[in-house]
N, C-alpha and C positions, 0 to 999 in steps of 0.2 A: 504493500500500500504506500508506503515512504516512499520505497523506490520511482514509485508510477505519479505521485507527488512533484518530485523532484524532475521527472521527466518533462513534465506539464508546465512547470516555471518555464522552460527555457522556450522561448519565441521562433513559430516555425517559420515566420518570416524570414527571410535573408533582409531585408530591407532594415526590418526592428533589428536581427543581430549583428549587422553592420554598423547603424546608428550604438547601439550599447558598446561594441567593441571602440567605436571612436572615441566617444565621451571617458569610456574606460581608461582609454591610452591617455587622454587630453588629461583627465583629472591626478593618473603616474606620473605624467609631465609635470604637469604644476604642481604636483605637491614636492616634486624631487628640490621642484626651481624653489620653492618658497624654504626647504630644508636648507639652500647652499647661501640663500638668500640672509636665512635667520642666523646662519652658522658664520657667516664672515661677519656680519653685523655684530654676534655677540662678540668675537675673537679681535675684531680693529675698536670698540671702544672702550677708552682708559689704554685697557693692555699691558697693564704694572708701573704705571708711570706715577709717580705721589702726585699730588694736588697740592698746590701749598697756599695757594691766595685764588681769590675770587674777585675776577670783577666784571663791573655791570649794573645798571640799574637798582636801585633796592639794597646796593650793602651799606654797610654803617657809617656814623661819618671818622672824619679821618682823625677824630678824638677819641674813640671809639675803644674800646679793647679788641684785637684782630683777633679773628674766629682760629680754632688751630686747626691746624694740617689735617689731623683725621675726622674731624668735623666736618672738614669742608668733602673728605675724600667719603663718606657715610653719604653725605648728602649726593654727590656725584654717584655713587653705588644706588641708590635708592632712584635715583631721576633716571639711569639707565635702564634697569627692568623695566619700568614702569613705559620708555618707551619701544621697549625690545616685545616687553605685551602687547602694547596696540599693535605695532609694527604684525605681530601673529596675528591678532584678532582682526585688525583690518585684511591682512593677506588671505587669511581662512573665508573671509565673506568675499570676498573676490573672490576667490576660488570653485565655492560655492554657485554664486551668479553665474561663471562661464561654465558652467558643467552643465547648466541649464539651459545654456545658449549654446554648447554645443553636442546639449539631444538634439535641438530644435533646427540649428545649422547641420549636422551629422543625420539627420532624417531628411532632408530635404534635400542635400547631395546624394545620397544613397539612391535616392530616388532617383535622382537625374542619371544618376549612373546607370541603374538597372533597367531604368526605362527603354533599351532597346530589346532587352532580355525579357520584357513584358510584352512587348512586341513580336518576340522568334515565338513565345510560348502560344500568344492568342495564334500567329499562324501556323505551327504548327497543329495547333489542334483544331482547324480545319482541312487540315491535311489527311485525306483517307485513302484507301485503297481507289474510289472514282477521282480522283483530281490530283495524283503522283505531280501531274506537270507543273504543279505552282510550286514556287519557291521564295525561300523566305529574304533574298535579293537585299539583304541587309546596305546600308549607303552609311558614310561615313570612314572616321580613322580606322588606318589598317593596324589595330587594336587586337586584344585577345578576344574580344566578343565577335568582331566581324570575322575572325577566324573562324571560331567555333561556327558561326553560321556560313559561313562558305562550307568548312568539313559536312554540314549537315546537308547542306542544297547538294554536296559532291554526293553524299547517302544516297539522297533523294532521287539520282539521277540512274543512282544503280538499280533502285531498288522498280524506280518506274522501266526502265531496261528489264531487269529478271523478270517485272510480273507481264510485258507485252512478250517475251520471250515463253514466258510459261502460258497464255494465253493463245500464242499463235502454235507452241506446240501440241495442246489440248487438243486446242482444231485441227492440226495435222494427221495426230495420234487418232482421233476418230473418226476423221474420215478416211484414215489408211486401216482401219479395222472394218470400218464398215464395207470396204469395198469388197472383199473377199466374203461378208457375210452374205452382199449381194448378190453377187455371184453363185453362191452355193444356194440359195433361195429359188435362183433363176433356173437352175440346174435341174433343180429335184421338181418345181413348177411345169417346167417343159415335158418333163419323162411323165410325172404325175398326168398331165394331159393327154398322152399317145395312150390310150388302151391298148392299141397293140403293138408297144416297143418290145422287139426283139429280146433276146437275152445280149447278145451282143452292145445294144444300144443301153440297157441298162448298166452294165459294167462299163463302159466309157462314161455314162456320167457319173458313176462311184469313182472313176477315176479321177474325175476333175472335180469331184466335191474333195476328196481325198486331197488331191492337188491345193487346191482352197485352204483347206487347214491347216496342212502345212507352212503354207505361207504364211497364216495366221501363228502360227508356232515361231516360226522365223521373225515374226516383227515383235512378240513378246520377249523372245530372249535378247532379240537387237534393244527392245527398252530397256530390259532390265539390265543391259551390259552398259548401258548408257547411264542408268542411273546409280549401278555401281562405280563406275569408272568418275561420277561424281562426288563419288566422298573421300574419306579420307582414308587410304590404303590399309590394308587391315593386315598384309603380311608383306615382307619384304625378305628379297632371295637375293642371291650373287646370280645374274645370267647373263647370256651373253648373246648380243644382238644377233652377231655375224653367225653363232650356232642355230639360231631361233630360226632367222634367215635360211638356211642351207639347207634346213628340213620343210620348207613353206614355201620357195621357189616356186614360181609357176609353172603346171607342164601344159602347156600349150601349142599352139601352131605360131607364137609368136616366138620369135627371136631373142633369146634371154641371155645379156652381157651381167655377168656378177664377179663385182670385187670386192671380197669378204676379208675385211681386217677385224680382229679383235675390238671386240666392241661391249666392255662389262659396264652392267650396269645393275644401281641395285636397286629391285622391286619385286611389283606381282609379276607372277611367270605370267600367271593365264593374261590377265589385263594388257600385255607385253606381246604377245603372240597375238589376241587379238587384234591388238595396232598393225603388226605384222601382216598377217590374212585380209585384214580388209583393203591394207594398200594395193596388197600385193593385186589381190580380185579387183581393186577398182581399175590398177590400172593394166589389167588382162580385157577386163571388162566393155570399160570405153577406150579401144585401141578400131587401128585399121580392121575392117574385114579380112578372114583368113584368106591368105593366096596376094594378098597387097603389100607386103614386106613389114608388115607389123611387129614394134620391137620393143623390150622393157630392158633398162638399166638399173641398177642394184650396186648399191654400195654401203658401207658400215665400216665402221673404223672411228680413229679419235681425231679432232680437230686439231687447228694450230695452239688451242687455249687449253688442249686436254681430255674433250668433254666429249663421251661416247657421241654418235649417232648413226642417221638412217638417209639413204637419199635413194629415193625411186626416179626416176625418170620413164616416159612411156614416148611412143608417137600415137595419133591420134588426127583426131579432127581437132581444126582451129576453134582454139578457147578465148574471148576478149578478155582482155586482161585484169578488168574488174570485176569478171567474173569471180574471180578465184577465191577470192576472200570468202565469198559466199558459199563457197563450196564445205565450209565448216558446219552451215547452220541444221539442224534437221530436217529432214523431210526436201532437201535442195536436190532439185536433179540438174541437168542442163542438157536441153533438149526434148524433144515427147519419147515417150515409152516407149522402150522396143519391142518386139513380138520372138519371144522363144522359137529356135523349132522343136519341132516333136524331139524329137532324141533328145535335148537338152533338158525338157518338162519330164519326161519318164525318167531321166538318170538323177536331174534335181529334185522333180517333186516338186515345182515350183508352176505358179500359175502363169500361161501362156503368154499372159497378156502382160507381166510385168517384169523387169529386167533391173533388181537391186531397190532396196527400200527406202535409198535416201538417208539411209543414218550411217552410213558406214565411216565418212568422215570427221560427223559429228560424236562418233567413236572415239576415231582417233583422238581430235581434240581434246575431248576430257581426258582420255587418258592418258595423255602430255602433260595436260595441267596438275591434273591427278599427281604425277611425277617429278614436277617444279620443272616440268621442261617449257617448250615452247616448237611450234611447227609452221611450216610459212610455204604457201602455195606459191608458184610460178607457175605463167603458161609460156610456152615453147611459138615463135613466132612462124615456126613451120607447121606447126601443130602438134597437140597433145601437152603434157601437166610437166613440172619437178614438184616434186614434195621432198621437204628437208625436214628432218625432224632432231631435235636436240636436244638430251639428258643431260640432269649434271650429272659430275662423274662420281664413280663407285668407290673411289680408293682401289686397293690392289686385292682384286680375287683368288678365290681358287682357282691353281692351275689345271686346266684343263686338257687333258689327254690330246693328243693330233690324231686323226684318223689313220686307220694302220693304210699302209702302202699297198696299191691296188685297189684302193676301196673306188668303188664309183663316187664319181660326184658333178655335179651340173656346173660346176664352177670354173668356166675357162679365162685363160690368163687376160690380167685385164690392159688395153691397149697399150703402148707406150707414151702417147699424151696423156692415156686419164690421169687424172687430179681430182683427190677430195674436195671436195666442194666444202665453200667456208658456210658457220653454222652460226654466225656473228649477228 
């Protein structure tokens, strides 16, 4: 009860406990000055010095018997407290009066002070989830207040960014579920209508309802890879890029140059591999047609600064160069959808009509970030991507074994110009 007592004295105001801290300090002040004040006053008058005559108004006449020496030094003792008291008493009521005058002064600065800070408070709390874009646009000295409200508009700006980012991927995320649900509605609607579908026609459309869900299977673990690769890494390994590489190579009808340097780095395996597979698929993926000289380049090693990384190279079809950036976001494709052919739907399981889900980059991304790395698109003026991608570095791994001699491997010698490419 004391305790909750003693809580309740103190002023939640900042304003009241800014004005009491001033007056506080003011009255330290003055009382220290009125100490140093009374303390030389008492110490410089007299000061051991005898008295021996008096003169001035009022003394006796010069017939007189002369007062003696310590009479006169009594009377000097006695007229000195007497003005050493007032001297207090007057100083104490000064002191008093400006204590008073500065709650009154000390409250009404506090105020002026605070008064922009009453200002960030009424706008921000008109600030809600519908109206991110306002900001509290603070004017004035470049002060520690207009700081604090700059840091808060810079918040503000993230936070209206992440919630249109989480808003457009909502909508993305549901209409890239819905379409396969469509699809499979349309499917079983169609067969449902023929009374007399074949047995044949009935298993093509269990194959492509089948086909449908799978896809549907594929865009949930692409989220949930997505919104794992968003937090904060839950285990961390010694791996090694160029090994991750070597086993994820693409087998293709394209043309695949790799030059595999030692490339350790510490993290998730899987989140790591991931990054891997999807580069490597994106850029198998959107290259030339097979039979056009369609080619990917591959490289891994350390920079000039130390720091492991990843660089794909593809040809392709020409990309504008502002494109690229975009290529990070969810659900981005560039270009209309392709159409599978059959051999590629039967062996993937993937629906006919769509070719990669759009998140495979926005993979990568996070899990770069994920990593404290960072990744940076280029498009090729002849056509087709670079993708750089750049970890810090691991420190010094385990050594890991070389492959015994003879062993196959996709990895042929890489040209005599190449050059790691800078990760800066």
């Amino acid at each position: 009860m004391t305790e909750h007592r003693s809580v309740r004295l103190i002023p939640r105001s900042i304003r009241w406990r800014l004005t009491l801290l001033y007056s506080a300090l003011f009255v330290v002040a003055g009382a220290a000055l009125l100490g140093v004040v009374y303390f030389l006053a008492a110490s410089s008058v007299v000061g051991g010095r005898t008295v021996t005559s008096v003169e001035g108004p009022g003394l006796p006449d010069q017939g007189a018997t002369p007062t003696a020496p310590a009479t006169i030094s009594a009377v000097a003792e006695i007229l000195r407290r007497d003005q050493l008291h007032d001297l207090l008493v007057y100083a104490a009521v000064a002191l008093a009066v400006m204590a008073l005058a500065s709650l009154a002064l000390g409250r009404l600065m506090a105020g002026r002070v605070l008064s922009p800070l009453r200002a960030m408070t009424a706008t921000a709390r008109r600030i809600s989830a519908d109206n991110l874009h306002e900001r509290l646009a603070v004017h004035g000295p470049d002060d520690e207040l207009k700081a604090v409200a700059d840091t808060f508009d810079d918040v503000l700006a993230r936070l209206e960014g992440a919630f249109e980012a989480q808003k457009q991927f909502v909508a993305n995320a549901s209409h890239e579920l819905r379409t396969p649900l469509t699809l499979q509605q349309t499917i079983v609607d169609v067969t449902l209508a023929d009374p007399a579908a074949s047995e044949q026609a009935l298993r093509a459309a269990l194959l492509r309802v089948r086909a449908a869900g799978q896809e549907q299977e594929r865009l949930i673990d692409a989220l949930l890879t997505l919104a794992r690769s968003q937090r904060c890494l839950e285990r961390r390994e010694f791996v090694d890029l160029a090994a991750i590489v070597r086993e994820r190579l693409p087998d293709s009808g394209c043309r695949v140059e790799a030059r595999l340097e030692p490339a350790p780095v510490l993290g998730d395996p899987q989140l790591i591999e991931r990054l891997v597979v999807n580069l490597t698929d994106n850029a198998v993926r959107h290259n030339l047609p097979a039979g056009e000289g369609g080619w990917v380049s591959v490289w891994t090693g350390l920079d000039a600064a130390g720091r492991p990384g990843l660089r794909i190279e593809n040809s392709g079809p020409v990309i504008l160069p502002d494109q690229a950036a975009g290529l990070f976001q969810p659900f981005r494709r560039l270009g209309p959808d392709r159409v599978l052919p059959p051999s590629r739907v039967r062996s993937s399981g993937r629906s006919p009509h769509r070719d990669g889900l759009g998140l495979g980059m926005s993979i990568v991304a996070a899990v770069t970030a994920a990593h404290g790395g960072r990744v940076r698109a280029r498009t090729r003026p002849a056509g087709g991507l670079i993708v750089e991608v750049g970890l810090p570095p691991a420190g010094t791994p385990p050594r890991t074994p070389e492959p015994a001699a003879g062993s196959p491997s996709r990895t042929p010698p890489a040209p005599a110009d190449a050059r790691p490419p800078s990760l800066r």
